[in-house]
N, C-alpha and C positions, 0 to 999 in steps of 0.2 A: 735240642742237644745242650743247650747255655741253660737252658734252668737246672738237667740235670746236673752238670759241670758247678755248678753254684753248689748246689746241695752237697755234692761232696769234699768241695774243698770245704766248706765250714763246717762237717762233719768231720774231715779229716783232723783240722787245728781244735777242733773240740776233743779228738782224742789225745794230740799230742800234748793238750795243754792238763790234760788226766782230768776233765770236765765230765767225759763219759769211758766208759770202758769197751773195750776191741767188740764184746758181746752189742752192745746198743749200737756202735759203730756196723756192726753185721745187719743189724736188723733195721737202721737205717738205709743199709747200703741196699739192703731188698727190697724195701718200699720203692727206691728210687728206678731201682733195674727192674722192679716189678712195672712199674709204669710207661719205662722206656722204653723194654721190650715188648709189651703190649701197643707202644704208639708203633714201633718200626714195624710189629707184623711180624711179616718172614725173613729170621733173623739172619738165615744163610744169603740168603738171595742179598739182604743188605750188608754183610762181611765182602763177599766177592766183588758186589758193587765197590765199595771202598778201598779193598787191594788192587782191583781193577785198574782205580785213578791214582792208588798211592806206591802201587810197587816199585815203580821205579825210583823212589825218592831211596829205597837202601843203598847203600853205598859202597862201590865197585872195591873198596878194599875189603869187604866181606867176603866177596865170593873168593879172594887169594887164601885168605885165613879159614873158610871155612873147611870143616871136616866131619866125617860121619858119626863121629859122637857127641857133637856140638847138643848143650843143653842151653833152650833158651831161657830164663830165668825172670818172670815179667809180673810187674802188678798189674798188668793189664788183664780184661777179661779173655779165657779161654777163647770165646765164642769170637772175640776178634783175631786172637794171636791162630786158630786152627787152620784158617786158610789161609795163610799165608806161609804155616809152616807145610801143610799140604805140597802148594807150590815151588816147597823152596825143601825139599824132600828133608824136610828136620823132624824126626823122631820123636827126641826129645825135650820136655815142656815143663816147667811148672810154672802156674800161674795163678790168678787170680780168678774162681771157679764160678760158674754160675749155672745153673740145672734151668736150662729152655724151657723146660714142660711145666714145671712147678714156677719159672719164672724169679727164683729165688737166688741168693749166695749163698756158697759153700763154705769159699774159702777166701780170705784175703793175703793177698800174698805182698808184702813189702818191707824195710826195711828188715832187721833182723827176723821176721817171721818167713825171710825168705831162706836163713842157713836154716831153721828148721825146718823147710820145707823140704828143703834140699836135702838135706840129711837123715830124713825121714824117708826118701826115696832113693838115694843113693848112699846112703850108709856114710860110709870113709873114703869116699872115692875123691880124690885129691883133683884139686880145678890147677888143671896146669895155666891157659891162660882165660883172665876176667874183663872181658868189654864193657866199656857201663858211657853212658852220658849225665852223670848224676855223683856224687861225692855221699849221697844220702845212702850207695850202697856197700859204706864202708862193713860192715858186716860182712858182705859177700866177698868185697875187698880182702880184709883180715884172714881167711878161710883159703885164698890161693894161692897160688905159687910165683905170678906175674899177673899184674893188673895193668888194667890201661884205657884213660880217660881218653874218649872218642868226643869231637865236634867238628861235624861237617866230615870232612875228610883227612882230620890231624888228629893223628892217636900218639898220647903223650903217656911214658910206660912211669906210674905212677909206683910201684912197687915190682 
């Protein structure tokens, strides 16, 4: 998992630093998930395993604030965020895509490519409240109605 982890962050600052473009950062990003996904095998079996041991790290002020049209909004891969939104009966997702079968990226979902993302799926539909553990999602920030920087168990209403 550390060699992938490696490869994308210095593929990441290679984009931010405009060294390569979002396209090469994609086709980057599928060599690597190409390979990882190939070493893990069976990818569900290995999601379940991991919420398995990590679900309990979400944090009990969620389940106060959460509600049924909760959109989760994540650069993370689908393929990790699905089971857990499964378990935790959320709906709604956009994230960062990857096709099991072809073993490739679809889509990269993060800073601002996340209002477009969202926007592209939900039109004008207005974010009443935004959780983020990150300042990097000021875009998504900008876009709602109340925002609010979460660590650990202290959410500080940022907007």
């Amino acid at each position: 998992f550390i060699k992938y982890l490696k490869v994308a962050v210095v593929s990441l600052i290679k984009y931010k630093l405009c060294i390569i473009t979002i396209d090469k950062l994609i086709k980057l990003c599928s060599k690597y998930v190409y390979d990882f996904l190939t070493d893990v095998g069976d990818f569900e079996d290995a999601a379940k395993e991991f919420w398995d041991k990590n679900e309990h790290k979400i944090k009990s002020w969620y389940f106060d604030v959460k509600q049924d049209d909760d959109v989760i909004v994540s650069a993370n891969f689908n393929v990790f965020l699905d089971e857990i939104c499964k378990r935790l009966n959320i709906h709604n997702i956009i994230s960062s895509e990857v096709d099991t079968d072809k073993k490739e990226v679809l889509q990269l979902c993060f800073r601002s490519n996340k209002v477009a993302l969202y926007k592209e799926k939900y039109k004008d539909v207005v974010i009443d409240n935004f959780y983020t553990d990150s300042r990097n999602d000021m875009p998504m920030i900008k876009i709602s109605k109340n925002a609010f920087l979460v660590k650990d168990n202290k959410i500080k209403k940022i907007k």
